[in-house]
Structure formats: C-alpha cells, structure tokens
DSSP file (Angstrom, degrees, kcal/mol; ACC not computed):
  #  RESIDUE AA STRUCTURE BP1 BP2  ACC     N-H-->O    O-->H-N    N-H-->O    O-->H-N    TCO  KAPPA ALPHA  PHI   PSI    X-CA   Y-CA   Z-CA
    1    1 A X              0   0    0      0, 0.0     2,-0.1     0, 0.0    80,-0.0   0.000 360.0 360.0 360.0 163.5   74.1 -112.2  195.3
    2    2 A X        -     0   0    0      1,-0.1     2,-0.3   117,-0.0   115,-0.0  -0.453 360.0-121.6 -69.1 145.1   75.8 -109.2  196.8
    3    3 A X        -     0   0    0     -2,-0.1   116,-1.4     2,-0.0     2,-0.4  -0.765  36.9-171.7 -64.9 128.2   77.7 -110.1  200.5
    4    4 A X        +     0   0    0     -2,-0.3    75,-0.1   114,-0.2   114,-0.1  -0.996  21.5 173.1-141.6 131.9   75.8 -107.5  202.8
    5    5 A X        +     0   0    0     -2,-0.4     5,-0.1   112,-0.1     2,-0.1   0.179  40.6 119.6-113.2  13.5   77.2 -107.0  206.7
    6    6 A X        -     0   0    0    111,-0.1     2,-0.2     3,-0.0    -2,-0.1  -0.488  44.0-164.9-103.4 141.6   75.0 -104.0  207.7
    7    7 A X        -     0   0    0     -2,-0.1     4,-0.3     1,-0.0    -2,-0.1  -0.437  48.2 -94.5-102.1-151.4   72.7 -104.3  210.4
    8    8 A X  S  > S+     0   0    0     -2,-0.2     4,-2.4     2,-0.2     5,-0.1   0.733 119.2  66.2 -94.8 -34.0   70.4 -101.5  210.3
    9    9 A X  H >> S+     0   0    0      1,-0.2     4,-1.6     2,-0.2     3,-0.7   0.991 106.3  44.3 -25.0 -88.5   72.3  -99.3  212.6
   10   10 A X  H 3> S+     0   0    0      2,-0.2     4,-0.5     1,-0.2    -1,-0.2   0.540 101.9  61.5 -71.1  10.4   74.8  -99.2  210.3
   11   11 A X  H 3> S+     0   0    0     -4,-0.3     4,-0.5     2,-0.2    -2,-0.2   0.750 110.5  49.2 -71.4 -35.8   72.7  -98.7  207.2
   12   12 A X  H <X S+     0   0    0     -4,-2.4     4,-1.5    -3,-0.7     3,-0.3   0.820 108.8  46.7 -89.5 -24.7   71.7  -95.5  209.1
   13   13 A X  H  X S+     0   0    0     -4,-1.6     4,-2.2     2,-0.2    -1,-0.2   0.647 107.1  60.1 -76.3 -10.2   75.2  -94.3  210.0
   14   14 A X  H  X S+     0   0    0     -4,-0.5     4,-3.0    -5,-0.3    -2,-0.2   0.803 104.1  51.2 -37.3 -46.2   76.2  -95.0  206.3
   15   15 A X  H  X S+     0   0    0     -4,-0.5     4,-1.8    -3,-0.3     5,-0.3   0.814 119.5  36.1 -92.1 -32.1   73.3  -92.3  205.3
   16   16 A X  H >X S+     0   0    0     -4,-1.5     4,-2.1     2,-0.2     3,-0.6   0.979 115.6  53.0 -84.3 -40.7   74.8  -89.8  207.7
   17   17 A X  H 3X S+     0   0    0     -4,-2.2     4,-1.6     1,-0.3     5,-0.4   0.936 110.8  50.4 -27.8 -67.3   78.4  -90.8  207.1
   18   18 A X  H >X S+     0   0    0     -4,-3.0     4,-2.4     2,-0.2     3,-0.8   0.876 106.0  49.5 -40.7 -57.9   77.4  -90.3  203.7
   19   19 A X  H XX S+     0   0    0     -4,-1.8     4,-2.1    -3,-0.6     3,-1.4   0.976 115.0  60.8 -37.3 -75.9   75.7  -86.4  204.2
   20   20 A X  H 3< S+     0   0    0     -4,-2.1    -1,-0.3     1,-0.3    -2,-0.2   0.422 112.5  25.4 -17.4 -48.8   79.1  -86.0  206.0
   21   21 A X  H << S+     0   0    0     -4,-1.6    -1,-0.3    -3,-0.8    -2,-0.3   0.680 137.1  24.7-108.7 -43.4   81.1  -86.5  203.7
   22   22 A X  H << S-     0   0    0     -4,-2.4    -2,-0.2    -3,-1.4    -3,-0.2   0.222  98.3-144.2-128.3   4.0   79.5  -85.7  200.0
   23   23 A X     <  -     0   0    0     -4,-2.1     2,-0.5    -5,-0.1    -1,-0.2  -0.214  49.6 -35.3  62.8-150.3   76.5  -82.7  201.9
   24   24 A X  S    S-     0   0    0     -4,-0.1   106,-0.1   106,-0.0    -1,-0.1  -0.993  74.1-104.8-115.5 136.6   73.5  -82.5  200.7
   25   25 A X        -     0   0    0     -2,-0.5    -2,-0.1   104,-0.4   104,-0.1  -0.249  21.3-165.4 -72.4 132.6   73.0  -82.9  197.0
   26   26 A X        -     0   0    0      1,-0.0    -1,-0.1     0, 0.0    -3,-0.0   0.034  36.6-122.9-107.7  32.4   72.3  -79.9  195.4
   27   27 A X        +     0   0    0    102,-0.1     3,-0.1     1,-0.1    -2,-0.1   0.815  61.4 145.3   7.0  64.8   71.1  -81.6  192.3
   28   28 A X        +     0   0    0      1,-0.1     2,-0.7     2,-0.0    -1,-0.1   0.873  65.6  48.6 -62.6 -57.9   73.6  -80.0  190.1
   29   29 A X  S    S-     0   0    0      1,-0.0    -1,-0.1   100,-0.0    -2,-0.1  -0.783  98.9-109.6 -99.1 134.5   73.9  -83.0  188.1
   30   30 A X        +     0   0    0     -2,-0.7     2,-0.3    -3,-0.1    31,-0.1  -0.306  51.3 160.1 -62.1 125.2   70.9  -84.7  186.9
   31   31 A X        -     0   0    0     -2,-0.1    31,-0.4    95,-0.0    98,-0.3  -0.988  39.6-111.3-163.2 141.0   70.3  -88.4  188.8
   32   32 A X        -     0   0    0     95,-0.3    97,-1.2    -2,-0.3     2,-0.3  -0.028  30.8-154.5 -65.8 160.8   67.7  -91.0  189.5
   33   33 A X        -     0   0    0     95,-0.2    27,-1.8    30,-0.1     2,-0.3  -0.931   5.2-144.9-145.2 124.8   66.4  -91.4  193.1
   34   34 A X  B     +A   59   0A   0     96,-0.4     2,-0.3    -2,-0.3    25,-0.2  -0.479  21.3 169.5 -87.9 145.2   65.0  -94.2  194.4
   35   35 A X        -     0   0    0     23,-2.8    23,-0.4    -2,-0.3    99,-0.2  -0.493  32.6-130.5-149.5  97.2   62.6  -94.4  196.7
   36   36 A X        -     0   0    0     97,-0.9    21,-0.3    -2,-0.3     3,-0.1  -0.260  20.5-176.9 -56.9 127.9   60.2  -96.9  198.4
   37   37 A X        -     0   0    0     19,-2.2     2,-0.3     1,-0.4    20,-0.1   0.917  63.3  -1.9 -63.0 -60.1   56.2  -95.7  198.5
   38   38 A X        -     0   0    0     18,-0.4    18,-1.6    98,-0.1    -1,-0.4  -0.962  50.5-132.0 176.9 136.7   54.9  -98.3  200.3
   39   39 A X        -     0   0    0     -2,-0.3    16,-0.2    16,-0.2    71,-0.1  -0.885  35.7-156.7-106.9  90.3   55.0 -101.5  202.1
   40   40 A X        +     0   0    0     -2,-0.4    14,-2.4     1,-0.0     2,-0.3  -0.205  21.0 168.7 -86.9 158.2   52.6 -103.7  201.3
   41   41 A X  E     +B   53   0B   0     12,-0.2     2,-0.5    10,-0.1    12,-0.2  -0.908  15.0 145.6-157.1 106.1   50.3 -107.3  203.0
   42   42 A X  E     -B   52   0B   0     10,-2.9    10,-1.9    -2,-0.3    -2,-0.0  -0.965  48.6 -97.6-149.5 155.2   47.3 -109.1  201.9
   43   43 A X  E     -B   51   0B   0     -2,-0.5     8,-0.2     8,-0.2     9,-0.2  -0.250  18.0-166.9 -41.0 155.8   46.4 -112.5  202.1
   44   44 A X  S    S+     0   0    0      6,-0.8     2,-0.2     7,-0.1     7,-0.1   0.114  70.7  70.6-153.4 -28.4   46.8 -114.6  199.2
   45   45 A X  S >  S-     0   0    0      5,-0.3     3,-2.5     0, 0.0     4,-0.1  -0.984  73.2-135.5-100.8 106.2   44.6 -117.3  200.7
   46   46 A X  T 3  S+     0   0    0      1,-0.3    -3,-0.0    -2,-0.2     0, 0.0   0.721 107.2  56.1 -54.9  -7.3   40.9 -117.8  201.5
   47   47 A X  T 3  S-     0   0    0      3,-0.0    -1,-0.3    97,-0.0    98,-0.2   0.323 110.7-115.2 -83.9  -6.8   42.0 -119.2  205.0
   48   48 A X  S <  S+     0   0    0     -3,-2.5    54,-0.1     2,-0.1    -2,-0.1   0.496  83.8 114.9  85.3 -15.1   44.0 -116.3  206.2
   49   49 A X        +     0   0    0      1,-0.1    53,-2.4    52,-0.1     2,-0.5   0.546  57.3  53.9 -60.9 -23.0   47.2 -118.4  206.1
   50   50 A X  E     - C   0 101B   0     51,-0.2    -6,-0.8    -5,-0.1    -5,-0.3  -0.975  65.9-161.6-136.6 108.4   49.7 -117.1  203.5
   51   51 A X  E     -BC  43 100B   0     49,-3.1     2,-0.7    -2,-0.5    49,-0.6  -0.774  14.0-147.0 -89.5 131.2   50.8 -112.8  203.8
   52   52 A X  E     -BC  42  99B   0    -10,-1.9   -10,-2.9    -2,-0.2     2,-0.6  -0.955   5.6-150.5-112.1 148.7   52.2 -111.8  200.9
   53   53 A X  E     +BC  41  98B   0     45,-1.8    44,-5.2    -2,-0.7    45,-2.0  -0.712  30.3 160.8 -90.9 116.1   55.1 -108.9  201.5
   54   54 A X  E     - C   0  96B   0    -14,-2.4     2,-0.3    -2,-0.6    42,-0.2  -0.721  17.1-167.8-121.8-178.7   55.2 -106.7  198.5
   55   55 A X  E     - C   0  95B   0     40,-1.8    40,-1.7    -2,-0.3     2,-0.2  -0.940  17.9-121.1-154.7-178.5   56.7 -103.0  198.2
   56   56 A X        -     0   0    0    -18,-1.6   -19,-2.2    -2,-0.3   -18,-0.4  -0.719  19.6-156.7-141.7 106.2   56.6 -100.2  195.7
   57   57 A X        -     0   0    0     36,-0.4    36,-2.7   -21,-0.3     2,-0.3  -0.480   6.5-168.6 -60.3 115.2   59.3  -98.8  194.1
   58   58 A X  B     -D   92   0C   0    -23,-0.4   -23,-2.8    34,-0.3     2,-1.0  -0.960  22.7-154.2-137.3 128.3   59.8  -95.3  192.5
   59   59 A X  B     +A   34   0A   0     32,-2.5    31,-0.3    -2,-0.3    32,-0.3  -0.941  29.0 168.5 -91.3 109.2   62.3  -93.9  190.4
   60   60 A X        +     0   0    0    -27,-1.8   -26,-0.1    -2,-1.0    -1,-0.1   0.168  46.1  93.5-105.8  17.3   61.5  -90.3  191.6
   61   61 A X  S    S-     0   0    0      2,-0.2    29,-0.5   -28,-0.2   -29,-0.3   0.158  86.5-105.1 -82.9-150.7   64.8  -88.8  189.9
   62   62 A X  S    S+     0   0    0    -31,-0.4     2,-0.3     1,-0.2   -30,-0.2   0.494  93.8  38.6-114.0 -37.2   65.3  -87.2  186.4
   63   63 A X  S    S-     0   0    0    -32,-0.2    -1,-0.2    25,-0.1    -2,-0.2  -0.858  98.3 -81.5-117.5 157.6   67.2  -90.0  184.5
   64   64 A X        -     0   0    0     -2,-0.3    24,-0.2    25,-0.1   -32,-0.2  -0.301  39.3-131.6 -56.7 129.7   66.8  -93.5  184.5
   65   65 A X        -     0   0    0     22,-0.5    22,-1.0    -2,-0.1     2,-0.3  -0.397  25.0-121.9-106.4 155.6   68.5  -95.7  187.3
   66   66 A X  E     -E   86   0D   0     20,-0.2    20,-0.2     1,-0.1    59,-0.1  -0.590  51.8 -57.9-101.3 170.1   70.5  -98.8  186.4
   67   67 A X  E     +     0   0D   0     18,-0.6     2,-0.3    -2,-0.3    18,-0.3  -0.167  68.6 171.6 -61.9 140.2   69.8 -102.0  187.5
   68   68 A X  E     -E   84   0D   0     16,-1.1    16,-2.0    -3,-0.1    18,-0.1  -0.945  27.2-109.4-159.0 149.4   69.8 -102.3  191.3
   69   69 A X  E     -E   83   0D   0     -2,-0.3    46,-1.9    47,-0.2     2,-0.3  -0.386  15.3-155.3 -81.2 176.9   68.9 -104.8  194.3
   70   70 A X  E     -EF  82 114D   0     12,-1.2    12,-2.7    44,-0.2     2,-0.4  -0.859  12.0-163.8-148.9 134.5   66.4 -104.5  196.5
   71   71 A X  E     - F   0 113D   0     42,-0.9    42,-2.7    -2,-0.3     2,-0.4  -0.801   4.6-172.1-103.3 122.8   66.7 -106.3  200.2
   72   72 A X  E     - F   0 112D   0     -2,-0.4     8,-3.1     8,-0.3     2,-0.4  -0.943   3.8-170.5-110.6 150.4   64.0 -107.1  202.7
   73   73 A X  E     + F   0 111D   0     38,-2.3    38,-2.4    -2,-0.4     2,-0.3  -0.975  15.0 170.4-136.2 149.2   64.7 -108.3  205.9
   74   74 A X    >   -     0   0    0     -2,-0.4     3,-0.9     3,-0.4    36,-0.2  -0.830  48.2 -93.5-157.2  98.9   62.3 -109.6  208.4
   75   75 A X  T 3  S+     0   0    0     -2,-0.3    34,-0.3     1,-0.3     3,-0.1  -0.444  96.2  22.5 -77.7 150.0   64.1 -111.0  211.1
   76   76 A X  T 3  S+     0   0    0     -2,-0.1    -1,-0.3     0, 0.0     2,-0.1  -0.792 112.3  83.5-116.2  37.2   65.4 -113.2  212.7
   77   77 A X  S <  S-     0   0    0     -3,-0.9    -3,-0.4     1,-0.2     3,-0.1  -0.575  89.8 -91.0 -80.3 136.6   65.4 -114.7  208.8
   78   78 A X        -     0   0    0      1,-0.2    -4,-0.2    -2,-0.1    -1,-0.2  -0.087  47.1 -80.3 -45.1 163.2   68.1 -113.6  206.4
   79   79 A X        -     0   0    0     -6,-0.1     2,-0.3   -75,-0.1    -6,-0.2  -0.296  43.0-148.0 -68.9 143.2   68.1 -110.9  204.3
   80   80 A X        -     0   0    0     -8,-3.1    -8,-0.3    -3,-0.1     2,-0.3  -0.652  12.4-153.0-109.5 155.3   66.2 -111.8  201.2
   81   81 A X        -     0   0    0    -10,-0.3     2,-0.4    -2,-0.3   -10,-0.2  -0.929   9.3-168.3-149.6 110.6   67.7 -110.0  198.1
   82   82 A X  E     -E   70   0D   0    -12,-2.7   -12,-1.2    -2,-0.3     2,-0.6  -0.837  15.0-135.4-106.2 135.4   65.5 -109.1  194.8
   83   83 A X  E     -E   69   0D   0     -2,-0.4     2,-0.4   -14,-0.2   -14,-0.2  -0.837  18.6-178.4 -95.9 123.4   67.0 -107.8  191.1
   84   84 A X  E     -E   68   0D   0    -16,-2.0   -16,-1.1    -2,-0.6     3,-0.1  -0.987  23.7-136.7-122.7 138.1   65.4 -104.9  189.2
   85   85 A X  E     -     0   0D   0     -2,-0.4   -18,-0.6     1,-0.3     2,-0.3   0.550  68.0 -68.6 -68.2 -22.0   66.9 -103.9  185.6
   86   86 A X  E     -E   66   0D   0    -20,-0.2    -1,-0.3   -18,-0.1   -20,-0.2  -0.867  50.3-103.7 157.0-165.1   66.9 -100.8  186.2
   87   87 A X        -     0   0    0    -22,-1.0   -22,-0.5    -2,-0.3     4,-0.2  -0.495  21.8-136.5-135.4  68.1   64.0  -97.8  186.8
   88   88 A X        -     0   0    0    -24,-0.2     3,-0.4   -23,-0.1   -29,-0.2   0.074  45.1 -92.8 -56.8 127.0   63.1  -95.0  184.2
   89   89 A X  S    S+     0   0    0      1,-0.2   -27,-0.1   -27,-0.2   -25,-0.1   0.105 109.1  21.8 -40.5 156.3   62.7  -91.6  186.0
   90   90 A X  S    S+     0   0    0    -29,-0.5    -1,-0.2   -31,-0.3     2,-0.2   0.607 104.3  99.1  25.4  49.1   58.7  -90.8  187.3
   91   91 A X        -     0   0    0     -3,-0.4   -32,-2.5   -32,-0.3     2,-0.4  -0.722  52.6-170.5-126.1-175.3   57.8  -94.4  187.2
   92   92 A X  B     -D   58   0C   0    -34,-0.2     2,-0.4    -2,-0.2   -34,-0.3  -0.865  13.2-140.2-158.2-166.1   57.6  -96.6  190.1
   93   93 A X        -     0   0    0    -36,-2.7   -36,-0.4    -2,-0.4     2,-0.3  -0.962  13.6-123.9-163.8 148.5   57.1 -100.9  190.1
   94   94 A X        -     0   0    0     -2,-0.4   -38,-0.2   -38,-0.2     2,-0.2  -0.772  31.5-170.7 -70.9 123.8   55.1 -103.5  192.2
   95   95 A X  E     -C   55   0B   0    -40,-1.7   -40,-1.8    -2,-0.3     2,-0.1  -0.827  21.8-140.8-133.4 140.4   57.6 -106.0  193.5
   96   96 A X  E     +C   54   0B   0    -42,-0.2   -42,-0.3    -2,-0.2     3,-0.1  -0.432  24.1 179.2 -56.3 126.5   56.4 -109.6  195.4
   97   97 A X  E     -     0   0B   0    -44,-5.2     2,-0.4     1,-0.6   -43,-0.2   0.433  47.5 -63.6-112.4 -18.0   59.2 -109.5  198.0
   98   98 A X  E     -C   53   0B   0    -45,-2.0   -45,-1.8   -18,-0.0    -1,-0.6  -0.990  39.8 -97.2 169.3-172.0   57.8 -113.1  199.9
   99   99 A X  E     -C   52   0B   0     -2,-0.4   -47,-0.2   -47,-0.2     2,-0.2  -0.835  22.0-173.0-141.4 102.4   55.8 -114.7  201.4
  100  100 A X  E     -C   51   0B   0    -49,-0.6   -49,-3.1    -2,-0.3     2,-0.4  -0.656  34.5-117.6-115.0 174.4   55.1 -115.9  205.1
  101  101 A X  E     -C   50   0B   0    -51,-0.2   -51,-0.2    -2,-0.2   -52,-0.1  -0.674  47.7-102.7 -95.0 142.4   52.9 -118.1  206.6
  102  102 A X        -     0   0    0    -53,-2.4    -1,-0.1    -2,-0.4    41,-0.0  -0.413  36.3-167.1 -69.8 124.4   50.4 -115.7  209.3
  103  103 A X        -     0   0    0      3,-0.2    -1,-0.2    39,-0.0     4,-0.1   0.564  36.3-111.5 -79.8  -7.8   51.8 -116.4  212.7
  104  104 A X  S    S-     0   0    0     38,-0.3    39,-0.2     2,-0.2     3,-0.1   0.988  71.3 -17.0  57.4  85.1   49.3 -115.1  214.3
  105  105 A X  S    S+     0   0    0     37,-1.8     2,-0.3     1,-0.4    38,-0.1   0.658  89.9 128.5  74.9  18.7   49.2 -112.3  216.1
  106  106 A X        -     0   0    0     36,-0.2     2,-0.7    34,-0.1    36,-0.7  -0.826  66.5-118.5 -87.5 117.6   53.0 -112.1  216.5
  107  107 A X  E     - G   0 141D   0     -2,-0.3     2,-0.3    34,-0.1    34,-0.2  -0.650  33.5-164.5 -84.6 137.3   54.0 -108.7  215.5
  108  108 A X  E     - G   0 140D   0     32,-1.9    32,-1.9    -2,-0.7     2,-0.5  -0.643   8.0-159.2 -86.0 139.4   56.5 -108.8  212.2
  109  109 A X  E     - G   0 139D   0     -2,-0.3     2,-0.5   -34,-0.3    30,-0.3  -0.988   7.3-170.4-128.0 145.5   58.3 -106.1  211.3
  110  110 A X  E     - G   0 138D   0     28,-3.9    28,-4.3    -2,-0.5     2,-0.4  -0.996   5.0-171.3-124.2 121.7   59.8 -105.9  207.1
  111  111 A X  E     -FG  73 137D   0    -38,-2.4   -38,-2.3    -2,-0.5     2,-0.4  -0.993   9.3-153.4-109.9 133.8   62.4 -103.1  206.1
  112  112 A X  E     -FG  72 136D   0     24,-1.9    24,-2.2    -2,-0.4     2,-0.4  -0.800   5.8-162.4 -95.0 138.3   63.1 -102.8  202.6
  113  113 A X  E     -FG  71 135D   0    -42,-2.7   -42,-0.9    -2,-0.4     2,-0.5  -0.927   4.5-156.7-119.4 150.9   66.2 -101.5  201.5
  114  114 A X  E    S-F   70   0D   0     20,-1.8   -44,-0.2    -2,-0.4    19,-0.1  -0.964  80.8 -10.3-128.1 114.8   66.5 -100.2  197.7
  115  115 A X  S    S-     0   0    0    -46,-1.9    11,-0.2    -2,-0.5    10,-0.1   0.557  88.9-173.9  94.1  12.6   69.9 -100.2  196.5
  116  116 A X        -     0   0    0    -47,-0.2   -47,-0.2    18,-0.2    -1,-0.1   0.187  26.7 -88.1 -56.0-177.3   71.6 -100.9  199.6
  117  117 A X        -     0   0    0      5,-0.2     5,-0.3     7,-0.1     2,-0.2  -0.250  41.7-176.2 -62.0 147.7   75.6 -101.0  200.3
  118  118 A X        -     0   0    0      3,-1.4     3,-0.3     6,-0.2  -114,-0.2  -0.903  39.9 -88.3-133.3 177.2   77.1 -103.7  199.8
  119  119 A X  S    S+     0   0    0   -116,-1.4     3,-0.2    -2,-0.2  -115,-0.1   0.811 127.6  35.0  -3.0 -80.5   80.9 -104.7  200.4
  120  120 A X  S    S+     0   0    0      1,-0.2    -1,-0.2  -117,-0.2     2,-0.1   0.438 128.5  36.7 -71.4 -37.5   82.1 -103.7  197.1
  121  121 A X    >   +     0   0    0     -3,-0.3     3,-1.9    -5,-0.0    -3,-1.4  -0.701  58.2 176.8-135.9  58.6   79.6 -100.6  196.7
  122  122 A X  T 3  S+     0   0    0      1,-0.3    -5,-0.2    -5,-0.3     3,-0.1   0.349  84.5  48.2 -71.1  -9.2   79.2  -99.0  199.9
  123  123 A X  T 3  S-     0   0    0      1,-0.6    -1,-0.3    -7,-0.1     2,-0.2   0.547 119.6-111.9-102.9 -25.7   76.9  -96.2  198.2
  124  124 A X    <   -     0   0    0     -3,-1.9    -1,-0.6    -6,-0.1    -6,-0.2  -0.788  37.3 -77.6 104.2-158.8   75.0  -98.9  196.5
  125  125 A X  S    S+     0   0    0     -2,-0.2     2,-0.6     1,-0.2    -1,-0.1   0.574 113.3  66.1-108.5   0.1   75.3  -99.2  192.7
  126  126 A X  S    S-     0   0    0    -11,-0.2     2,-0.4    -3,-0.1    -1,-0.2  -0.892  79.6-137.2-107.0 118.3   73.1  -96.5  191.5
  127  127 A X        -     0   0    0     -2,-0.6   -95,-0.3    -3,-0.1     2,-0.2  -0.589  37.2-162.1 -63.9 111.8   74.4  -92.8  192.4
  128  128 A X        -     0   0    0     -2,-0.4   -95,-0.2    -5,-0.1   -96,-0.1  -0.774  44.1-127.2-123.1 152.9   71.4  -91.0  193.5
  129  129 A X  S    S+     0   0    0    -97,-1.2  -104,-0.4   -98,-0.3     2,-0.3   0.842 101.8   7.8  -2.4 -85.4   70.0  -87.8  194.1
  130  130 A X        -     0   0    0    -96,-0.1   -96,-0.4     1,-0.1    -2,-0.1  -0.677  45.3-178.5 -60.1 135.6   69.1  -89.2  197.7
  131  131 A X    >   +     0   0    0     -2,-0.3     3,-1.0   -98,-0.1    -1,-0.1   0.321  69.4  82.4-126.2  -9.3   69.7  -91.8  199.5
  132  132 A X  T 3  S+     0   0    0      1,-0.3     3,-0.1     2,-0.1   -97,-0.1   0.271  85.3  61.9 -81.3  22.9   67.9  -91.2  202.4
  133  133 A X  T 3  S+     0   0    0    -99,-0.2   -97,-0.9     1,-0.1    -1,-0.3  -0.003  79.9 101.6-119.6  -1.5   64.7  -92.3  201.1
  134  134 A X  S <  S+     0   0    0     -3,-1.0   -20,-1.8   -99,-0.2     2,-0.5   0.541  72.8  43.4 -93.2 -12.6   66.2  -95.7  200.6
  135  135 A X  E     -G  113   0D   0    -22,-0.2     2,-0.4    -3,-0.1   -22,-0.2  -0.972  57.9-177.1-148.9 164.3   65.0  -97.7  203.2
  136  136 A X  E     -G  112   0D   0    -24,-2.2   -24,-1.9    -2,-0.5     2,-0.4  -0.992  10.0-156.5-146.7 120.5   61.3  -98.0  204.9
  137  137 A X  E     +G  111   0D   0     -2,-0.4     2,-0.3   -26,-0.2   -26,-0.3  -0.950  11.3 176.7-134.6 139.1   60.1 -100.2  207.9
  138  138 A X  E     -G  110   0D   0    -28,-4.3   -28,-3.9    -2,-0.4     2,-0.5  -0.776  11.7-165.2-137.8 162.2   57.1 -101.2  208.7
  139  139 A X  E     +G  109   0D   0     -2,-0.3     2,-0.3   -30,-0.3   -30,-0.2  -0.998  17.1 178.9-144.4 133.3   55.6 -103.6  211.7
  140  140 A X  E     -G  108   0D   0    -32,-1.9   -32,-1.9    -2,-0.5     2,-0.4  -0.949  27.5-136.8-148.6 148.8   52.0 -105.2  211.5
  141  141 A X  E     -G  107   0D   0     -2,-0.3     2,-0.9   -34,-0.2   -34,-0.1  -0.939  18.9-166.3-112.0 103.2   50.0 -107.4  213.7
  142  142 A X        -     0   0    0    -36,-0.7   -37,-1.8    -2,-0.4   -38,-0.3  -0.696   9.0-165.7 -91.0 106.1   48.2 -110.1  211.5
  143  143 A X        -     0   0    0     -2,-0.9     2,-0.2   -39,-0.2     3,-0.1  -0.788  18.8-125.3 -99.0 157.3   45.3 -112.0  213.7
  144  144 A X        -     0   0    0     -2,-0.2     2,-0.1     1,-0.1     3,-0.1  -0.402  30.7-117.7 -79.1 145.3   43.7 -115.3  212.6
  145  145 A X        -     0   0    0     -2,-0.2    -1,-0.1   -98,-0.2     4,-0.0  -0.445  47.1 -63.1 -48.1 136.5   40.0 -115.2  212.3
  146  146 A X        -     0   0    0     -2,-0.1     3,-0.3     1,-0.1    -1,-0.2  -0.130  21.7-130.1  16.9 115.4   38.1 -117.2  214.2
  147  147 A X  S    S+     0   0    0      1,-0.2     2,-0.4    -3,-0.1    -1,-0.1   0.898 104.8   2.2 -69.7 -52.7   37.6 -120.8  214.4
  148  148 A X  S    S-     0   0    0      2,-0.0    -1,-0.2     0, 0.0     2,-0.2  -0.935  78.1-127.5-131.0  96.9   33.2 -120.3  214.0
  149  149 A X        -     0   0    0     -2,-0.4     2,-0.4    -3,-0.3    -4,-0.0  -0.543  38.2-125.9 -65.0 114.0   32.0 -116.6  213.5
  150  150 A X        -     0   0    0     -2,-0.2     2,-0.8     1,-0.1    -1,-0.1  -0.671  18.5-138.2 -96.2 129.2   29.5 -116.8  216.4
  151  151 A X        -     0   0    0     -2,-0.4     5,-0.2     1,-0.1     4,-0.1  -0.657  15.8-114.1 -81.4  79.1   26.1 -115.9  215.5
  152  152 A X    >   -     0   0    0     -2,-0.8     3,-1.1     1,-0.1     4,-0.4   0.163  25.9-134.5 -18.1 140.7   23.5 -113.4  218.0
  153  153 A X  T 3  S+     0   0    0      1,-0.2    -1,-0.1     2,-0.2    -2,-0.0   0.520 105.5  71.7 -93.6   6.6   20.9 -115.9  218.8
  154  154 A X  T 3  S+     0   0    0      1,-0.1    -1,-0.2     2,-0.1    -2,-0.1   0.898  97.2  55.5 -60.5 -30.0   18.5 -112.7  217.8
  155  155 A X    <         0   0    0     -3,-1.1    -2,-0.2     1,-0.2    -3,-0.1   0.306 360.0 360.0 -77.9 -16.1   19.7 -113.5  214.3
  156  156 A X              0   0    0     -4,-0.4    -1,-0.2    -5,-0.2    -3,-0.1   0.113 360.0 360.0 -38.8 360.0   18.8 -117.0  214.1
C-alpha cells in the first residue's frame, strides 16, 4: 500500500496549494473527476452490534479514471486503504470500507479520501477535473437499544 503522512490539515492545504499553483481548471482538456456522494452506516446485525462504513464513489468527469485508492480514516485507528480499477465517466460504485463494532453512543467521525496524495504522487494518481471534491467527513452518534423495550401497562 501507498505510504501516506497527511493529516487532514494538510490534505486541505494540498487542495489550496494545489488551486495556487495549477488555478482553477478550466476543463480545457477532457478528465475524470472523482467524487464521494455519500457516507454511508447500517447495521449488519440483528443485535445492533456490528456498523458497517460504506461510501459511494462517482466518476463525475468525461473520461474514464484509472485505477485509484480510496482511504478512510476513523481515528485514532490507522488509515485504512481500499483499491478500485479504475471508474468509467457518469458512473459511481458502492464500496464496504469496514466494519466496527457500535460503541455506543461515542460519537465517530469517518473521512474518506478518493485518490488521496501519497509520497510519490502528491496530486494522487488520477489527474482530475477537481480535486476538491475528494474528500467527505461525516460524524454519527450510534446508541444501543435497550436492554427490554418497556411496555405501557395500558397495553398489557
């Protein structure tokens, strides 16, 4: 897997660095754009125990993106690192990113990154359209159920 040093800080002074330097794309040349939709959680379990973290992934460019990671972090865990083969322009993908077990009522927070920099690639490996569309963070508060789901004694 790629070596990645960023905190998220710098993933966001990357994206302005980046403007800085290269503008805003004036989508002279035709190029995929990646984009996360949506950060997804549901249970997995009839007990409420097991969240799975999914995301959804959109090629919203004009040509087809080459194969590219995609990173979640949900600290204070390392960064988790997923492979897509690539993305054909106006289609988008499901991807399972984990799985944790419900702490319960501890809020979590997940950012996904699509494509991020790495070392070696500081742009990422697909040359996009965008890039500020490349990462999305999202924070939920999962509570456990009830032990007994207590019953009006009118309803008896």
């Amino acid at each position: 897997m790629p070596s990645i040093d960023l905190t998220l800080g710098e993933l966001d002074r990357f994206a302005q660095r980046f403007r800085a330097e290269f503008g805003t794309p004036r989508h002279i040349l035709p190029l995929p754009n990646l984009r996360i939709n949506r950060i997804t959680t549901i249970f997995i379990d009839f007990n409420l125990t097991q969240l799975q973290i999914g995301a959804n992934i959109a090629n919203v460019g004009t040509v087809a993106a080459g194969p590219f990671n995609v990173m979640t972090i949900i600290p204070p865990d390392p960064p988790l690192f997923q492979r897509v083969d690539g993305l054909a322009p106006g289609t988008a993908i499901d991807l399972v990113l984990t799985v944790l077990e419900n702490a319960g009522g501890q809020e979590t927070c997940v950012t996904v990154v699509v494509d991020p920099p790495t070392n070696e690639r500081p742009y990422g490996e697909v040359f996009e359209s965008n890039i500020e569309d490349n990462v999305l963070t999202d924070c939920f508060i999962v509570l456990k159920p009830p032990d007994k789901i207590p019953i009006p004694d009118d309803k008896r």
